[in-house]
C-alpha positions in Angstrom: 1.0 -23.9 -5.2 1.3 -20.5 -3.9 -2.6 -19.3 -2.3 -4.2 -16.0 -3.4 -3.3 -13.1 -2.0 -6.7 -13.3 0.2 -5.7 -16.9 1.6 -2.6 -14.8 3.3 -3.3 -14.1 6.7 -1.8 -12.7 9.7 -1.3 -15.4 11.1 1.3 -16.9 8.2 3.1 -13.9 9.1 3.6 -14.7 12.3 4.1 -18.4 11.4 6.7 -17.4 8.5 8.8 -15.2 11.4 9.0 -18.2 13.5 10.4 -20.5 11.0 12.8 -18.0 10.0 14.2 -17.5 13.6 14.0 -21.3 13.8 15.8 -21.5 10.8 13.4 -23.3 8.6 13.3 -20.9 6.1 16.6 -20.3 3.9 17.3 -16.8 3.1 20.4 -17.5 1.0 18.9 -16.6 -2.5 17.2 -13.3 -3.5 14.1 -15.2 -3.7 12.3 -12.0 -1.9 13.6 -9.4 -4.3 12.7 -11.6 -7.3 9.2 -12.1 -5.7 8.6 -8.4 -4.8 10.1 -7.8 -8.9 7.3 -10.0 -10.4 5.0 -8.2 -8.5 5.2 -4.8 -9.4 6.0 -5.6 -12.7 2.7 -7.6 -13.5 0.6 -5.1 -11.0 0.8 -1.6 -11.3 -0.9 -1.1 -8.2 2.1 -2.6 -6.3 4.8 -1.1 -8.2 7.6 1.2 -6.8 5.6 4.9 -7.6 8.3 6.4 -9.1 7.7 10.3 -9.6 6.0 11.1 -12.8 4.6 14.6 -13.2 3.9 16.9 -10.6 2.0 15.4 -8.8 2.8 15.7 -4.5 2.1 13.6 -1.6 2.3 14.7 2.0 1.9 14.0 5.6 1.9 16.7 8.6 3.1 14.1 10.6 6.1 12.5 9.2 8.2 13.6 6.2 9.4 11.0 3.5 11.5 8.3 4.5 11.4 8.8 8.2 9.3 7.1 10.6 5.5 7.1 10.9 4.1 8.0 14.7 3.4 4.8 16.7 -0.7 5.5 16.9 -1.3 5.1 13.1 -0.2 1.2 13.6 -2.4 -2.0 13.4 -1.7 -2.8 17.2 -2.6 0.9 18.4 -5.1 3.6 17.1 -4.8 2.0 13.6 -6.3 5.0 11.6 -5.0 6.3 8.7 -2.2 9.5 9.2 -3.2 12.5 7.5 -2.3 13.7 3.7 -1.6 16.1 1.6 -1.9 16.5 -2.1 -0.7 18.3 -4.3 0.3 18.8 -8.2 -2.9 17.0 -9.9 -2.3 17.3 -13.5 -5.2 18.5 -15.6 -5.8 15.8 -17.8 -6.9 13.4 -14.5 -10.1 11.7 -14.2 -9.4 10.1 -10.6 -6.6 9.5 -7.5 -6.0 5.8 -6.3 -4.0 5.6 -3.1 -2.2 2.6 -2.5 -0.5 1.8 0.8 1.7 -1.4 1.2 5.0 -2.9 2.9 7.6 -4.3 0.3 9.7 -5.8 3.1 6.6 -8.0 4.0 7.7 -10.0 0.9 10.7 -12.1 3.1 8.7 -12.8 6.0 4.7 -13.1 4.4 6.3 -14.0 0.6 4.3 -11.1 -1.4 3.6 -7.2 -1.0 1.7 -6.7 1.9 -1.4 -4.4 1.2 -2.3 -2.3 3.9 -4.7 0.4 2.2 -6.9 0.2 -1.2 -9.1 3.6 -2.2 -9.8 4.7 -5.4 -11.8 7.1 -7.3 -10.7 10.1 -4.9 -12.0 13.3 -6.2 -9.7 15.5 -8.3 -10.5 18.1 -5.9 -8.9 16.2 -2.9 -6.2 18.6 -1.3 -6.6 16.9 2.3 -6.8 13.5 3.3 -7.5 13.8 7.3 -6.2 11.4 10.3 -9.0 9.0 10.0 -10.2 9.2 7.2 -13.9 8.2 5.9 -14.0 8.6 2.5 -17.4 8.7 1.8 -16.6 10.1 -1.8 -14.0 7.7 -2.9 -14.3 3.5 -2.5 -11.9 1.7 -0.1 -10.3 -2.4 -1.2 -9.7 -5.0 0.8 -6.4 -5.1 2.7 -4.4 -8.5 3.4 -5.2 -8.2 6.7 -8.7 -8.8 5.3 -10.5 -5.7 6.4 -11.7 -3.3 3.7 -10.4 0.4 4.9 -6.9 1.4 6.5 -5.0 -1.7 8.2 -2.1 0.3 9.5 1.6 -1.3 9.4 2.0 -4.0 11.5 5.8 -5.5 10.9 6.3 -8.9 12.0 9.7 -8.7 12.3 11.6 -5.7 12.5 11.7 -2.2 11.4 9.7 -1.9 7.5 9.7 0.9 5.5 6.1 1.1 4.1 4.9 2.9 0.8 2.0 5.3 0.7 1.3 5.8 -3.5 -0.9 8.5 -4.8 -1.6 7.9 -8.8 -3.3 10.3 -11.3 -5.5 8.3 -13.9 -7.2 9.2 -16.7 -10.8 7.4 -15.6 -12.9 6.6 -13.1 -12.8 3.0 -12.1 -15.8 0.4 -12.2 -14.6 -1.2 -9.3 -16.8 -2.5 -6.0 -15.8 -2.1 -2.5 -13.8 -4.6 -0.8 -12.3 -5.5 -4.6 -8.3 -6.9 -4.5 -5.5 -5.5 -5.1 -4.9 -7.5 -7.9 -8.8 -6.1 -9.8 -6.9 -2.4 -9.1 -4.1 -3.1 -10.9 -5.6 -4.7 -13.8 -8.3 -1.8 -13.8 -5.6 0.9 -13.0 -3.3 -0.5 -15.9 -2.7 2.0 -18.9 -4.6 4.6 -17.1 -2.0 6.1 -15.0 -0.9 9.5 -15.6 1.1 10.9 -13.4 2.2 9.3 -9.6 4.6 10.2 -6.6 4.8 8.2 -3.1 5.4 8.9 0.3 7.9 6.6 2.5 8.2 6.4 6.4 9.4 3.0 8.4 7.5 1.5 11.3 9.1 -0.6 14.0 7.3 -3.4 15.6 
């Protein structure tokens, strides 16, 4: 039986690179597209954030799809990278902001979370490098910390997704809740979304 997404540790990242380089694990099949395809289609939360409206996200630091600087990693300063956004349509309630590493899916077997906060005020323009959101609630990454868990690949250069959505609430959700509580709570609510790519080497 495959364990909850909270059962997931680091450590069966690390132990899921060794097999593979051992050659315990067969990589024949698509198995990790189909796994990372279930997911965003039953989660909203981890789906590919495909532009809808006008809504912008941006960093000062690294433009989309090129590669984020080495101190917002796990391993080094580990705080978030700044952002900027943008294009919040009128008929929002909230933001949600969504970070997470599709490529995790081969070597870890799901979506690797990496940043959970939700409820961001409308008014948000600026998220700044290190970011406390005192106004806004943070989720638990699956590096089990609640707050930014910066990207951390196993295995070889990731590309990593940062997801802003637009919803038309504000969610009833507690600190520390899953991934999996945001996208049921974030589901039918969405308005209008956009993401921000860069890669990370380990």
């Amino acid at each position: 039986m495959r364990r909850k997404r909270s059962e997931i540790t680091r450590r069966d990242l690390s132990v899921a690179l060794a097999l593979g380089i051992a050659g315990c694990i067969d990589r024949s099949d698509d198995g990790g597209s189909d796994e990372t395809e279930e997911a965003e289609a039953n989660n909203p939360a981890l789906s590919e954030a495909t532009q809808e409206g006008d809504l912008r996200l941006t960093s000062p630091v690294f433009d989309d799809g090129e590669g984020i600087p080495d101190e917002y990693g796990y391993d080094e300063a580990n705080v978030n990278p700044p952002l900027e956004i943008g294009g919040v349509p009128d008929d929002a309630e909230s933001l949600v902001l969504v970070m997470d590493d599709p490529d995790a899916v081969e070597p870890a077997g799901q979506i690797w979370v990496h940043w959970l906060v939700w409820n961001i005020p409308l008014e948000t323009s600026t998220i700044p490098e290190g970011w406390n959101p005192i106004d806004a609630v943070e989720g638990e990454t699956d590096f089990d910390d609640i707050g930014y868990s910066g990207p951390n690949p196993p295995d070889e250069t990731h590309t990593y997704r940062i997801k802003l959505y637009a919803l038309d609430t504000v969610l009833d959700l507690e600190e520390g809740s899953t991934v999996d509580a945001l996208g049921e709570a974030m589901d039918g609510h969405v308005v209008a979304r956009t993401q921000l790519t860069g890669t990370y080497a380990p």
